[in-house]
MARTORGU-885438 format. One record per residue: x, y, z of N, C-alpha, C in turn; residue in one letter. Coordinates in pm, whole numbers, padded with zeros to 5 digits, always signed. Layout:
<pts>
XYZXYZXYZA/...
</pts>
This chain:
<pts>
-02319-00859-01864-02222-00764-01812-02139-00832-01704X/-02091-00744-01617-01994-00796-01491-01935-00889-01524X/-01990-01038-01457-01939-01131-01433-01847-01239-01590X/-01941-01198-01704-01871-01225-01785-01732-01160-01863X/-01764-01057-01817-01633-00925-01864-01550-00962-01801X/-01548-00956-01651-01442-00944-01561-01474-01038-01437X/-01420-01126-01394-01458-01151-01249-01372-01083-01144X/-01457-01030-01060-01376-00902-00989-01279-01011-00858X/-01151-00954-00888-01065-00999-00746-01044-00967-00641X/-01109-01033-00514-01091-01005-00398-01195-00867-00357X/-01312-00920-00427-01414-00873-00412-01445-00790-00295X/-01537-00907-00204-01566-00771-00031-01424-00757+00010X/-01284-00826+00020-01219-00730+00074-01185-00593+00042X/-01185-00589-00107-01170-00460-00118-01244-00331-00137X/-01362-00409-00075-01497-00306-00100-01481-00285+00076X/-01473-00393+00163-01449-00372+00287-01340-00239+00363X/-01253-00235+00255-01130-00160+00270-01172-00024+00276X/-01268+00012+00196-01307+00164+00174-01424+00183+00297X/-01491+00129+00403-01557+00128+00478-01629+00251+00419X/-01715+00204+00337-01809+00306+00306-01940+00353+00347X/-01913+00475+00347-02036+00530+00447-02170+00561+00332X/-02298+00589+00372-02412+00586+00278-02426+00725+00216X/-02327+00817+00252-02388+00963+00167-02232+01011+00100X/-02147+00915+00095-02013+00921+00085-01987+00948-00094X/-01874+00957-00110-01850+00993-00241-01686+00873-00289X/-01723+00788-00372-01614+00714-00388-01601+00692-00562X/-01459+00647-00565-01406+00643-00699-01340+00465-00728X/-01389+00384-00840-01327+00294-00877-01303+00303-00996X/-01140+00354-01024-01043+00396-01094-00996+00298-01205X/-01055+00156-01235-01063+00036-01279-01174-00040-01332X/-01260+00027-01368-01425+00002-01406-01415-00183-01445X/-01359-00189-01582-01335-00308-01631-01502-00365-01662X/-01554-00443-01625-01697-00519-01596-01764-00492-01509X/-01734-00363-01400-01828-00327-01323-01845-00393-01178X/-01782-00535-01179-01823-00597-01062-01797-00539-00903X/-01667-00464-00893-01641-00408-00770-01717-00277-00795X/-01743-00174-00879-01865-00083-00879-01979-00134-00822X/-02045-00259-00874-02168-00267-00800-02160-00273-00716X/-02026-00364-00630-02130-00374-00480-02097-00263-00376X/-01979-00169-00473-01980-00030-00366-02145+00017-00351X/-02188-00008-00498-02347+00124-00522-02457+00046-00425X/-02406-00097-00400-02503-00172-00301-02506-00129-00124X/-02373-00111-00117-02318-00018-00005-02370+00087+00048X/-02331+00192-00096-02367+00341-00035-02540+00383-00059X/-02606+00452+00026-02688+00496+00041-02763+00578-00045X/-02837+00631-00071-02921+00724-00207-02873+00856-00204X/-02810+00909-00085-02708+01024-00145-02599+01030-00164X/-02544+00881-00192-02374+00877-00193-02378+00875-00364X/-02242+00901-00423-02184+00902-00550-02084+00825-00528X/-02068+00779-00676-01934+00663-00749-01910+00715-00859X/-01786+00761-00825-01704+00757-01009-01623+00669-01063X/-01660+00659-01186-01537+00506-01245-01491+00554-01352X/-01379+00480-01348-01316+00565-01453-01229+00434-01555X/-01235+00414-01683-01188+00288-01771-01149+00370-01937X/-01023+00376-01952-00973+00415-02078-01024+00329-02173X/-01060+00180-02163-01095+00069-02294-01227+00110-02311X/-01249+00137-02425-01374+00212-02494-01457+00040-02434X/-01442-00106-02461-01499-00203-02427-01607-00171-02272X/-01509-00099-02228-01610-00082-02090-01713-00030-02093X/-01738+00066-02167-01874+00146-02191-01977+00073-02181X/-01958-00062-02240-02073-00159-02261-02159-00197-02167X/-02094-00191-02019-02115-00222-01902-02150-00171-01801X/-02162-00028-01854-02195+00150-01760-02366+00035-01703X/-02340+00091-01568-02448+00068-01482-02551+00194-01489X/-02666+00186-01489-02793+00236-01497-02828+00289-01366X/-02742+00360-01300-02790+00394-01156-02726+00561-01144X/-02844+00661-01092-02805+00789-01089-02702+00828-00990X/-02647+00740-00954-02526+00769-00867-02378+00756-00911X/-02407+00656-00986-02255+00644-01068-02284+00712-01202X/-02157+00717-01208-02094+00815-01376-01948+00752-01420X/-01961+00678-01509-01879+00599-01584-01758+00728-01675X/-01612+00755-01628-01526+00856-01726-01466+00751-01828X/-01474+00750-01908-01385+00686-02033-01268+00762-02069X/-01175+00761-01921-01011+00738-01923-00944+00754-01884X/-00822+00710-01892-00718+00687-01800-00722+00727-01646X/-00717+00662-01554-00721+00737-01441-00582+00828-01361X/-00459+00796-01465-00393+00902-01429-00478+01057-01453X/-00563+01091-01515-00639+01223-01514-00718+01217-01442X/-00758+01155-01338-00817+01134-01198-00829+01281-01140X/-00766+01350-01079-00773+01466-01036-00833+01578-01128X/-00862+01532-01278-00815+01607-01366-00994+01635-01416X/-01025+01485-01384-01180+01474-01426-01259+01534-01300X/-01243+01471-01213-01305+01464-01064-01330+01615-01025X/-01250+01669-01125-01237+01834-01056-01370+01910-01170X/-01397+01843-01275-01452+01853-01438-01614+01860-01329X/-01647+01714-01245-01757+01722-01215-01796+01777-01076X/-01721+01898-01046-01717+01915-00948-01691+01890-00794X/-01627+01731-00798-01552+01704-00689-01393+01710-00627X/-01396+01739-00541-01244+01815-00471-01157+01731-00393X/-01285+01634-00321-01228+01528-00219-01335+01426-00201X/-01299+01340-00174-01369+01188-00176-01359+01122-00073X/-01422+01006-00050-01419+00943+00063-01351+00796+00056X/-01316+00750-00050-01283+00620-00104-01211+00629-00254X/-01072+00529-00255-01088+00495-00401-01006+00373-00399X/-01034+00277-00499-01056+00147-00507-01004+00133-00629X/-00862+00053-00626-00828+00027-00792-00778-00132-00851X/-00779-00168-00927-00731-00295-00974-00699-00298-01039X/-00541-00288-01040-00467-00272-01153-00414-00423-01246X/-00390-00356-01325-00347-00485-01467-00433-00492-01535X/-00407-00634-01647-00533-00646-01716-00615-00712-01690X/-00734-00664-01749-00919-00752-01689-00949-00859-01773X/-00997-00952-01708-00977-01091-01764-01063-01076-01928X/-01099-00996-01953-01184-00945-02076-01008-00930-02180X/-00936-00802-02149-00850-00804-02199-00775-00926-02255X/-00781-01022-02167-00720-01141-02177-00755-01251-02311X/-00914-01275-02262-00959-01326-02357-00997-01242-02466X/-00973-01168-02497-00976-01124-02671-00916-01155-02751X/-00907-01229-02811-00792-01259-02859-00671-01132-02949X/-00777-01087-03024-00711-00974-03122-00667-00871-03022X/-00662-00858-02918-00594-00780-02806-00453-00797-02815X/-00394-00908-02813-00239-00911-02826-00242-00958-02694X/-00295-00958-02589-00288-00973-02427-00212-01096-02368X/-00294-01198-02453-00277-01310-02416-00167-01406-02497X/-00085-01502-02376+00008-01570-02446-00074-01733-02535X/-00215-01674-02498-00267-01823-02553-00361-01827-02636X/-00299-01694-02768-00381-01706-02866-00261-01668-02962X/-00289-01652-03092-00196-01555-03185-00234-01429-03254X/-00237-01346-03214-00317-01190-03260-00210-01093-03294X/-00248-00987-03355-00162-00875-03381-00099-00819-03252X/+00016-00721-03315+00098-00697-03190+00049-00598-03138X/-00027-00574-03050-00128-00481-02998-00112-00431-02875X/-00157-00513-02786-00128-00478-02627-00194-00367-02579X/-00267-00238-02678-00316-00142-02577-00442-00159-02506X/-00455-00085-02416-00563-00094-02356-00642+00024-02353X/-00644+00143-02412-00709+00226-02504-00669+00242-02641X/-00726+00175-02708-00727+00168-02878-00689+00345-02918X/-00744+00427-02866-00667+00529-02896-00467+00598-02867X/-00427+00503-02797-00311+00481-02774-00247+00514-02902X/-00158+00623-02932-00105+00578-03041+00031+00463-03006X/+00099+00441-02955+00242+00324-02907+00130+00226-02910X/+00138+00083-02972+00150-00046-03006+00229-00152-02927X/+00225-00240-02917+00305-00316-02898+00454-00416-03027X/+00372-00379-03167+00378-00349-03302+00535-00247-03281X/+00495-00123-03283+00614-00047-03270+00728-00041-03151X/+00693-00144-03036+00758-00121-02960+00875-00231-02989X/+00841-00335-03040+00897-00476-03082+00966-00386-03225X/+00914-00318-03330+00989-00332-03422+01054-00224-03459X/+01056-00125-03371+01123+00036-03389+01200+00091-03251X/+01160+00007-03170+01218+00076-03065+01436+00017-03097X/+01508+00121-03071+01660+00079-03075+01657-00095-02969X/+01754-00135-02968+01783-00278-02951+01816-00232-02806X/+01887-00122-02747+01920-00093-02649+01813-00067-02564X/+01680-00006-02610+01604+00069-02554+01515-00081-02519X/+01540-00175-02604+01391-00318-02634+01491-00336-02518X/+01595-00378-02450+01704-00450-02370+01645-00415-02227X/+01666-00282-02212+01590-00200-02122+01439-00236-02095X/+01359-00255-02149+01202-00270-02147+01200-00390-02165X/+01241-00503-02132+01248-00641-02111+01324-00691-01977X/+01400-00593-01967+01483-00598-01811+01393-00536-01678X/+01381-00430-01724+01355-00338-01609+01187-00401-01578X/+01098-00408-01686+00939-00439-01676+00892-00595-01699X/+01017-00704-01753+00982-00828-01728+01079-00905-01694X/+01185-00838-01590+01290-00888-01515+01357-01006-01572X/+01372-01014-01709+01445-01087-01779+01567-01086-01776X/+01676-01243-01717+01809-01180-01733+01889-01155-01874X/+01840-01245-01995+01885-01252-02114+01792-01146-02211X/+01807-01019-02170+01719-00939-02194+01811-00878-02336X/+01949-00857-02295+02035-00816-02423+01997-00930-02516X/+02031-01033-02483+02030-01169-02610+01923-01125-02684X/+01799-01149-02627+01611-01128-02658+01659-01015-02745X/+01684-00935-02727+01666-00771-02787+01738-00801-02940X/+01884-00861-02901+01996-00882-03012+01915-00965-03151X/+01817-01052-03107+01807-01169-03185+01651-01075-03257X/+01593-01014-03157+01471-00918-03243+01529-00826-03325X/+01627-00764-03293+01651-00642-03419+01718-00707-03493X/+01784-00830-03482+01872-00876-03628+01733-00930-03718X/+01615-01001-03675+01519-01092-03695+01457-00952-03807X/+01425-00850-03754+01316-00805-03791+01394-00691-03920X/+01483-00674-03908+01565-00636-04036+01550-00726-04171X/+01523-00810-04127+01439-00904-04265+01328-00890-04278X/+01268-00903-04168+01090-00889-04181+01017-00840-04073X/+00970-00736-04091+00890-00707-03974+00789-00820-03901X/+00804-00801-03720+00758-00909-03646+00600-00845-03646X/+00524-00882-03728+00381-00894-03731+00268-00896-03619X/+00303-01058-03539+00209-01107-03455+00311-01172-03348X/+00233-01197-03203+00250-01258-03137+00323-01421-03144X/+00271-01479-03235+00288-01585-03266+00461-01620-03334X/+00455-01479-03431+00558-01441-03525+00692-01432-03438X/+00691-01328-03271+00745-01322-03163+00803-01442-03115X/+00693-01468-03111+00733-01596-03059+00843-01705-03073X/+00856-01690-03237+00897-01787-03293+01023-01713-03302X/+01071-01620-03339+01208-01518-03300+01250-01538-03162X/+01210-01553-03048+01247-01611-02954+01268-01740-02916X/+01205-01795-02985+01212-01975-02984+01340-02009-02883X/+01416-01984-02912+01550-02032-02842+01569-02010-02707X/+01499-01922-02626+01513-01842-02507+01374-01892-02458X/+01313-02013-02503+01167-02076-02480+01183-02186-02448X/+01263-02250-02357+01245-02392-02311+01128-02475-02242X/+01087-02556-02326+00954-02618-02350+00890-02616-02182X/+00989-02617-02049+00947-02659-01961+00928-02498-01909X/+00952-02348-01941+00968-02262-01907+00883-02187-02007X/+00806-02205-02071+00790-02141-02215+00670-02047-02193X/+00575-02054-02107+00493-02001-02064+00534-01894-01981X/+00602-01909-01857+00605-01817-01809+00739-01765-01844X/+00798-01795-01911+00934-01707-02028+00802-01573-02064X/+00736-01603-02149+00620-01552-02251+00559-01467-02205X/+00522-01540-02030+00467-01391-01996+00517-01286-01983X/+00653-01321-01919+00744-01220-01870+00754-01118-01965X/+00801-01151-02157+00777-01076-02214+00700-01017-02241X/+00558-01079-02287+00441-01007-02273+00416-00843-02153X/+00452-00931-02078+00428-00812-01916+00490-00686-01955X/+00630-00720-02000+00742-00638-02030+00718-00540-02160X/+00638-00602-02251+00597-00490-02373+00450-00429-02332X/+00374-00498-02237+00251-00442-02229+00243-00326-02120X/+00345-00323-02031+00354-00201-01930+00459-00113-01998X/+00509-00124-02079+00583+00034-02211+00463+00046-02237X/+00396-00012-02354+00252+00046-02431+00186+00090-02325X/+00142+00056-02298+00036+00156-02138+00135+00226-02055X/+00274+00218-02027+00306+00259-01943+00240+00290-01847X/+00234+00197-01827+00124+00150-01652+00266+00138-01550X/+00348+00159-01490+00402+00254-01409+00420+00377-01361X/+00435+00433-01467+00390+00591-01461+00260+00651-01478X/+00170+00583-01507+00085+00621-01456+00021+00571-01370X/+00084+00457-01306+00054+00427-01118+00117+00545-01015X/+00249+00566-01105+00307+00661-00989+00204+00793-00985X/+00161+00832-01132+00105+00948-01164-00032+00934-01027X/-00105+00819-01075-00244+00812-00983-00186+00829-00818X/-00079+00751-00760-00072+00748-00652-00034+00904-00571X/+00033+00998-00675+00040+01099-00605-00049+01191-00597X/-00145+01152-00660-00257+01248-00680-00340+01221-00548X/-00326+01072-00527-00414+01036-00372-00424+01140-00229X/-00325+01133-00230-00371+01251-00044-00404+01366-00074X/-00419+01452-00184-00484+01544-00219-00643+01546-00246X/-00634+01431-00314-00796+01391-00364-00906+01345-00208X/-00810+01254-00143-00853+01192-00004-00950+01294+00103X/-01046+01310+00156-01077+01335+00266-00933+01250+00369X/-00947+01325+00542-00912+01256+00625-00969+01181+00644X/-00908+01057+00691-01010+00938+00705-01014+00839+00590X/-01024+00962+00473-01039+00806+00353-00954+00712+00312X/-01022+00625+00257-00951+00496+00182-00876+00483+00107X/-00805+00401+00061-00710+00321-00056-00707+00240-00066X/-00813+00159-00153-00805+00024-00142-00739-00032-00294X/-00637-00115-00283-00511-00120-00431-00489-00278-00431X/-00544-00332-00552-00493-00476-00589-00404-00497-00672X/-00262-00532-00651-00157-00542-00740-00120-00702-00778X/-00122-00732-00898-00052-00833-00974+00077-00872-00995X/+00200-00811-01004+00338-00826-00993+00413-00709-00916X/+00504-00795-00897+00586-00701-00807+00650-00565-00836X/+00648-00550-00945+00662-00375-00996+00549-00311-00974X/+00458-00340-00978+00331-00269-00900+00339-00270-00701X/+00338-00383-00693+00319-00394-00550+00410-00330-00492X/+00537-00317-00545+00629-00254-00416+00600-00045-00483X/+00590-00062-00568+00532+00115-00565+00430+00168-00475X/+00328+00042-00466+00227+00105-00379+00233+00085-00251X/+00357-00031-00227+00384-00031-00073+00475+00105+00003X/+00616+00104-00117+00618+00216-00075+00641+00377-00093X/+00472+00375-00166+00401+00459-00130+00344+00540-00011X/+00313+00432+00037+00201+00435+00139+00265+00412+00247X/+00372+00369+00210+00512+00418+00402+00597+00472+00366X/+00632+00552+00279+00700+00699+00226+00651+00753+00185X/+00535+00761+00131+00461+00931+00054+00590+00920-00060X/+00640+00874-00120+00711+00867-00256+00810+00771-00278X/+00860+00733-00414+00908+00614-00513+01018+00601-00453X/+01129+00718-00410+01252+00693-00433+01322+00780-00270X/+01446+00713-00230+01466+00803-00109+01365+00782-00005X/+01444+00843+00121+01394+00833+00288+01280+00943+00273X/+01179+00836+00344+01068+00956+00388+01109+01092+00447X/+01014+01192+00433+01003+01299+00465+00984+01333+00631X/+01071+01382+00693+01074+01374+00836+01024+01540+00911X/+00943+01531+01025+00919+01684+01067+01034+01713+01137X/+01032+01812+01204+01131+01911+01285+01129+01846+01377X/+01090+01713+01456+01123+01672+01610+01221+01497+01485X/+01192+01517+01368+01245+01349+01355+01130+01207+01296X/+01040+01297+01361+00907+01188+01305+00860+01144+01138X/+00879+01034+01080+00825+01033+00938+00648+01122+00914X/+00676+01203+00832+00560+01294+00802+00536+01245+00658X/+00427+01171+00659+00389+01115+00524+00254+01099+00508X/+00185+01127+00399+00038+01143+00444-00051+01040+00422X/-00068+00931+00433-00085+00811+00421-00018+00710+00503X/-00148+00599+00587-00093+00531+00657-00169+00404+00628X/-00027+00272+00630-00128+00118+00636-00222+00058+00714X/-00358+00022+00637-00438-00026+00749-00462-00158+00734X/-00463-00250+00859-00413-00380+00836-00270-00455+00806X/-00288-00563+00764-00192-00654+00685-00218-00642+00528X/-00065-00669+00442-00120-00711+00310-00222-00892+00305X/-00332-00832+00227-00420-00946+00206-00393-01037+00034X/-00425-01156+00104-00426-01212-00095-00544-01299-00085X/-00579-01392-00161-00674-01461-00211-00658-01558-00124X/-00795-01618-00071-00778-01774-00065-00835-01890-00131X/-00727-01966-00091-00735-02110-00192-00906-02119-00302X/-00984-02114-00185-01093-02109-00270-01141-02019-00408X/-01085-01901-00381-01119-01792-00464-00955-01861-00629X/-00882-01862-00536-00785-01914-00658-00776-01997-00742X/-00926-02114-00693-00956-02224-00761-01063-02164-00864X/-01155-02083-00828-01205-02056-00918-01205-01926-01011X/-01097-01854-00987-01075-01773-01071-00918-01740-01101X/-00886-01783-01182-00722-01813-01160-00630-01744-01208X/-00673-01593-01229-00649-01473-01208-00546-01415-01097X/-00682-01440-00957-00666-01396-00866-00499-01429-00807X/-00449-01568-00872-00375-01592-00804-00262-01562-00714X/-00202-01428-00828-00109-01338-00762-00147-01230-00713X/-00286-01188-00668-00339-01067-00617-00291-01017-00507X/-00276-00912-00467-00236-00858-00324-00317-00736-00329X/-00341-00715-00219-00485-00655-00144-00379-00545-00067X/-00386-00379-00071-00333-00313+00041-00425-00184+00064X/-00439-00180+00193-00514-00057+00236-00444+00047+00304X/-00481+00167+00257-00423+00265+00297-00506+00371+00343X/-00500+00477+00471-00596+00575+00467-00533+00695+00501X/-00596+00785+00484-00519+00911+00522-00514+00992+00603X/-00406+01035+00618-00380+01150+00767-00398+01255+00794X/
</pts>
């Protein structure tokens, strides 16, 4: 289990972040391999609870054997939705790690990875009906333009789009590999990797639409929160990171915070600390971590 599924990033800091108390009640919204679950359950005390919550049916495999945790199989945008199912209202902690888990990665038949050739897949609950399959070969050319721009900040995002819908009017794009090779031209040998990811990134946050349901989870937070509690949030690229930054110094996505009657920002969530990332050491050996960012938040 754990360590082979997933190696968890930025481990005690972000178990540190939730300063968890021993009869406390906390949520890790990111199950994956379990590794940041355990060492909360090492933490909390014999009357505290952990909920986790992992849409990839794969995770099940890894449910820990301890009467304190309870493993939900899904999505944690329904966070509020479950939590309320087992009778909890408010919590003391929640702890998430977003993107994909290095499990995702190495599967190959996942579609995840730029360093295999698998079907066009990309979800991360197999019950998903959107593909990565349909997003490449049905979505309008305008709409693929859009979802290559906006989610893998591509500037030749029209070209990319132009050269897939003329491509696939002959033959539907199959596999990764198949992609690939329809792009060829926009792949310069010295750029080709991280060209690849970019797309990758860019079709795998449509299929999950893992934005909206970051925004979805994050507003659910100061409701779910005790005063006092945590937010502890590891983000991978910068369309994640700046939602949850500001989040957590506006209380929302878009527009000037919310101000009281004397002028003061009234937002219910405040930063604790600095943003944290990995060090060198941790980046050598898990090379994941590399773009991690660490932010804590607690509430007001």
């Amino acid at each position: 289990m754990g360590n082979e599924y997933h190696n968890p990033v930025l481990l005690n800091e972000s178990v540190d972040g939730l300063k968890i108390k021993d009869d406390g009640v906390y949520v890790d919204v990111t199950f994956g391999g379990g590794g940041h679950s355990e060492e909360i359950l090492k933490r909390l005390g014999p009357e505290g609870k952990l909920f986790a919550f992992d849409q990839d049916e794969d995770a099940l495999a890894n449910v820990i054997d301890d009467e304190r945790f309870t493993l939900i199989n899904e999505n944690f945008r329904f966070l509020r939705q479950f939590l309320k199912f087992y009778g909890i209202l408010k919590v003391d902690g929640i702890l998430a790690d977003f993107g994909v888990s290095s499990h995702q990665f190495d599967e190959a038949e996942r579609g995840f990875s730029i360093r295999f050739d698998a079907d066009l897949d990309m979800r991360m609950s197999r019950k998903n009906e959107l593909s990565a399959f349909k997003v490449v070969n049905t979505y309008s050319q305008e709409n693929l333009a859009k979802v290559l721009f906006d989610y893998g900040e591509l500037r030749n995002a029209n070209a990319m789009s132009k050269v897939i819908a003329d491509s696939r009017q002959d033959k539907l794009i199959q596999t990764t590999e198949q992609l690939k090779m329809v792009l060829k031209q926009f792949l310069p040998k010295m750029k080709e990797n991280k060209i690849l990811a970019q797309i990758y990134q860019a079709i795998r946050i449509e299929v999950n639409q893992e934005l909206e349901v970051l925004k979805s989870f994050l507003e659910q937070t100061p409701e779910i929160l005790k005063v006092g509690g945590r937010l502890s949030m590891i983000s991978y690229h910068s369309l994640e990171d700046r939602l949850v930054k500001r989040f957590v110094r506006d209380g929302r996505f878009e527009g000037e915070a919310e101000k009281d009657f004397y002028g003061n920002i009234d937002v219910p969530l405040k930063k604790v600390g600095r943003l944290i990332v990995p060090m060198a050491k941790e980046i050598a050996q898990n090379n994941r971590a590399r773009s991690a960012k660490l932010r804590i938040a607690e509430r007001i």
